[in-house]
C-alpha distance (Angstrom), angle and dihedral (degrees) to the residues before:
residue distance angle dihedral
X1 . . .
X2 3.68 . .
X3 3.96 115.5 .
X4 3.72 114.8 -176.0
X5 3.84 116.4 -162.8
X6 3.82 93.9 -162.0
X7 3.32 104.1 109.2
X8 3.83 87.7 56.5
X9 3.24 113.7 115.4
X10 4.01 105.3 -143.2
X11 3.77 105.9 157.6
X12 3.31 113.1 101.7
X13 4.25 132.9 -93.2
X14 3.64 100.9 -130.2
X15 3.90 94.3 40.4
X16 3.70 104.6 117.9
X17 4.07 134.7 -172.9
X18 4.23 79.5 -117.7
X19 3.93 85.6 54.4
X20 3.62 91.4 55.5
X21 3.93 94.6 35.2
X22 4.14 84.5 55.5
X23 3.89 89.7 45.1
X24 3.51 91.5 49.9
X25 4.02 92.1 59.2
X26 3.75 89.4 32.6
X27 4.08 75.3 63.8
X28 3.76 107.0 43.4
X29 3.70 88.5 39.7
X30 4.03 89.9 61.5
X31 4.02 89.1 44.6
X32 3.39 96.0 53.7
X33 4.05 92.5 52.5
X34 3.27 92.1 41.6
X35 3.60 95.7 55.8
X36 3.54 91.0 36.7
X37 3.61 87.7 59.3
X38 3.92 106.4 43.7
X39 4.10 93.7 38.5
X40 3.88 100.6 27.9
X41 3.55 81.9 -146.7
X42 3.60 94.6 135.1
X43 4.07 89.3 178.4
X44 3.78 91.6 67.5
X45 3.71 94.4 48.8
X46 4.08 92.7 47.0
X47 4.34 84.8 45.2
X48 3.46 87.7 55.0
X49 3.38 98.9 47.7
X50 3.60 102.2 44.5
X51 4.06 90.1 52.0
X52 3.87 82.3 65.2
X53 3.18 89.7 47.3
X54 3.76 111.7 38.8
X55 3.81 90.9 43.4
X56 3.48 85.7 60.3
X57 3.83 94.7 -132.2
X58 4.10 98.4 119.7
X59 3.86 123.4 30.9
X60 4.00 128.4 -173.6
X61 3.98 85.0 69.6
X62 3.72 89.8 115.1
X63 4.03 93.0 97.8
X64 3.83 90.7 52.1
X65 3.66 97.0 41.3
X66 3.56 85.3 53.2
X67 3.64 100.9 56.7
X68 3.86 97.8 31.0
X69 4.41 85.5 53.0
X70 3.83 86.3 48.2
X71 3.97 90.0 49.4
X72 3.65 95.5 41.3
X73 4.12 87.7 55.4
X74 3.92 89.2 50.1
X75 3.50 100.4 55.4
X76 3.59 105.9 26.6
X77 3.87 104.0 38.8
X78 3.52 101.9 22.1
X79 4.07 102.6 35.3
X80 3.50 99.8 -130.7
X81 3.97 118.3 160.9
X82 3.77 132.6 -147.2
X83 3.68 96.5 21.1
X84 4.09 116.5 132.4
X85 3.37 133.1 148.5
């Protein structure tokens, strides 16, 4: 009468823990533009980015860090307007 499906197996094969490490940067990646991009507060994208980063829980954030570091320096230090990513 009762059928229990737990000892199913359903994830996937080829998921790996690098899968979910790239889908985790894949994620905080898209966060960070997005709020980037509907606050232009590029200091709350590069915070949460460098959490991730800094905490060491998600790697590949180097590309983003890059550009959101390089924004962050153009409108806060040197004043310029109507930059974004």
């Amino acid at each position: 009468i009762w059928s229990s499906n737990w000892s199913e197996d359903s994830t996937p094969d080829t998921e790996t823990a690098t899968n979910i490490d790239d889908d985790l940067a894949m994620w905080y990646d898209k966060r960070a533009r997005e709020i980037e991009e509907r606050s232009a507060l590029a200091s709350h994208a590069l915070t949460l980015v460098t959490i991730a980063k800094v905490g060491g829980a998600v790697e590949n954030l180097d590309n983003i860090m890059f550009h959101l570091l390089t924004l962050d320096t153009l409108i806060y230090d040197i004043n310029v307007e109507g930059v974004s990513l």
